[in-house]
C-alpha positions in Angstrom: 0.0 0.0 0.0 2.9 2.3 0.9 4.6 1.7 -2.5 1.0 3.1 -4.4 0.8 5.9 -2.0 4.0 7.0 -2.9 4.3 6.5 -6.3 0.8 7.9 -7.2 2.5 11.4 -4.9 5.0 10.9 -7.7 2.5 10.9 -10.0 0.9 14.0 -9.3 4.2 16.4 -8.8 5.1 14.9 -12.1 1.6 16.3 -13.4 2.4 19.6 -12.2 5.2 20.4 -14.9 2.9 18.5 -17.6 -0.6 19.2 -17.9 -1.6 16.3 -20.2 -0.8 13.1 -18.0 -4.3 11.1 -17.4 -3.8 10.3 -13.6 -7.0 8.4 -13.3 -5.9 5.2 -15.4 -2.9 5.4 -13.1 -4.7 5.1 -10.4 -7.2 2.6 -11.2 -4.2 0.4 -12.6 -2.8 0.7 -8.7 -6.2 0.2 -6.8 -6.7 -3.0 -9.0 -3.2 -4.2 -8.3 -3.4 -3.9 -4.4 -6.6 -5.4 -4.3 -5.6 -8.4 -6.8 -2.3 -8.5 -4.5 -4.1 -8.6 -1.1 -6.4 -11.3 -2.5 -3.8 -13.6 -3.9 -1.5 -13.0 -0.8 -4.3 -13.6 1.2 -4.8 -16.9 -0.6 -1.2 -18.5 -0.7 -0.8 -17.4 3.1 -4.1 -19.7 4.2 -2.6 -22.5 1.7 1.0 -22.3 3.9 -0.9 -22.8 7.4 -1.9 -26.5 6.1 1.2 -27.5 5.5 1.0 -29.2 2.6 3.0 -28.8 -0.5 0.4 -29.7 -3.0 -2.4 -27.5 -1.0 0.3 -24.6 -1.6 1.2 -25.3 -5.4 -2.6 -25.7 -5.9 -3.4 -22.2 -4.6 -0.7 -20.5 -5.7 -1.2 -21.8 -9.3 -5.1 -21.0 -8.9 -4.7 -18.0 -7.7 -2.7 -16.9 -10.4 -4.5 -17.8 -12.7 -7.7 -16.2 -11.6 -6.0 -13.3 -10.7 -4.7 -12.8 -14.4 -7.7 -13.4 -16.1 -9.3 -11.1 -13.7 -6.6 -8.2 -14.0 -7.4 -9.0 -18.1 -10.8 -8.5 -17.8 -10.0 -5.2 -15.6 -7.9 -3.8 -18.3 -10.7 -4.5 -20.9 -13.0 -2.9 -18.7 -10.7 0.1 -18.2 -10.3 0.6 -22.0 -13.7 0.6 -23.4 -15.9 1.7 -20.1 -13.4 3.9 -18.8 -11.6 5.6 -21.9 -8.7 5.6 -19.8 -5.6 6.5 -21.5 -4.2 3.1 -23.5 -0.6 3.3 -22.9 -0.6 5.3 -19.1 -2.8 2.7 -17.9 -1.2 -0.4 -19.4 1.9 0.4 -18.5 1.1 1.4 -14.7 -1.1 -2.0 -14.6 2.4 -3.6 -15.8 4.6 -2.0 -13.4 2.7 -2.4 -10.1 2.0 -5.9 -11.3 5.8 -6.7 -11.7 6.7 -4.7 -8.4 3.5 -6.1 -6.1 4.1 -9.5 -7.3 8.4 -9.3 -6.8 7.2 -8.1 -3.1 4.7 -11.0 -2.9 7.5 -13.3 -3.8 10.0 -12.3 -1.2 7.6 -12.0 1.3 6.2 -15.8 1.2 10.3 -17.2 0.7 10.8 -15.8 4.4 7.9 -17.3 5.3 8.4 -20.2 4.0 12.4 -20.1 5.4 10.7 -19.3 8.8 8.1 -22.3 9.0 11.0 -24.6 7.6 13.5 -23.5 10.9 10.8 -23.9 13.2 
């Protein structure tokens, strides 16, 4: 969450200096990120408290899945409802994606380390 706040303040000094950035496919590409982030996270940590590999590679997989083809939908969605600007929003969607899912990543190796040590 702290990673959207601050890069969507980035966001809007940069705005300042241009007049013509559309800030609102930005944003929607963030807000749909953190939720599909929180979701899957969510997910994969209820599938680490049963302790059981398959359970884990069966929700991570899942998850993944269903949280691309819902982020796919999203961006169709944002597109032709939304008119948001093509290239703004697909490359925000593309970079929290990348950077929430990197973070995801670490974050469940140290928990995995952890539950292995103890």
């Amino acid at each position: 969450m702290g990673i959207f706040a601050a890069s969507m303040a980035g966001v809007y000094v940069w705005k300042m200096g241009r007049g013509d950035f559309d800030v609102t496919g930005i944003w929607a590409a963030g807000v749909i990120n953190v939720l599909n982030s929180v979701i899957g996270f969510r997910v994969i940590l209820g599938s680490l408290e049963h302790k059981s590999t398959q359970k884990f590679f069966i929700a991570s997989l899942g998850s993944m899945s269903v949280r691309l083809f819902v982020i796919l939908i999203m961006v169709v969605a944002g597109l032709m409802l939304f008119n948001f600007n093509k290239i703004s929003f697909i490359f925000a969607l593309f970079c929290y994606y990348f950077t929430f899912l990197f973070l995801e990543t670490i974050i469940l190796v140290k928990r995995i380390n952890k539950q292995k040590e103890s």
